[in-house]
N, C-alpha and C positions, 0 to 999 in steps of 0.2 A: 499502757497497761490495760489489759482487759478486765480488771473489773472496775475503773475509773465507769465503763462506759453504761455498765449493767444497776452503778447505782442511780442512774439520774432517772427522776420522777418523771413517768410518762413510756419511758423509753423499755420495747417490749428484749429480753436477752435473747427469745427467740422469735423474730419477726414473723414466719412462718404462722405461729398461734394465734395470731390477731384474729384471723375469721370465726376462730371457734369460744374467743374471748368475747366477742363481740355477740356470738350468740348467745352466751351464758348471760351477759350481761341482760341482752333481751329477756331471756326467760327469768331471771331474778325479778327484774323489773315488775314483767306480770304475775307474777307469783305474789310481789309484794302490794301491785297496785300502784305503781311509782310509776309516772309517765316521762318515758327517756325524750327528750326535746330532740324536732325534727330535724332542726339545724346542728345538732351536736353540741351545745354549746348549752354546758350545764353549770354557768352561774346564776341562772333563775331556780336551779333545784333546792329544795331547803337541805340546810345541814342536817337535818336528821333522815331524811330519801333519803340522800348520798351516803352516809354512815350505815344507812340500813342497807343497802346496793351492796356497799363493801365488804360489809359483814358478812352478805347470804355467799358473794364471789369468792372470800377468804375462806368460807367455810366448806364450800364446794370442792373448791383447790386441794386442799387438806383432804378430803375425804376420798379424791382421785387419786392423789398419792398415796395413803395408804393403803389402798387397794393394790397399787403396782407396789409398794413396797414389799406386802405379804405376799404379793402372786396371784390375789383370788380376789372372786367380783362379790359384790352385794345384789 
């Protein structure tokens, strides 16, 4: 089934976006002052960085799609 494969946590539906995911993520990071760990490997981050990380990404995401949904940029 294909969307078995789009709900598992971690797992991008379109792999191709990773690079540009990965720089959001960077620029969230410094925006918020949140230092993203060298190695990747973000169980030293505190739950509220990470909650705030996702929050600025979710809200990014959102505000990308409604732009292509209306058709017009900001």
């Amino acid at each position: 089934m294909a969307g078995r494969n789009s709900s598992r946590s971690g797992q991008l539906v379109v792999p191709q976006a990773n690079q540009a995911l990965q720089q959001m993520k960077l620029e969230a990071a410094q925006e918020l002052g949140v230092q993203i760990p060298q190695d990747g490997y973000y169980g030293n981050v505190s739950t509220r960085d990470a909650g705030s990380l996702g929050g600025y990404i979710t809200k990014k995401l959102v505000q990308i799609a409604e732009q292509q949904l209306s058709g017009g940029s900001r």
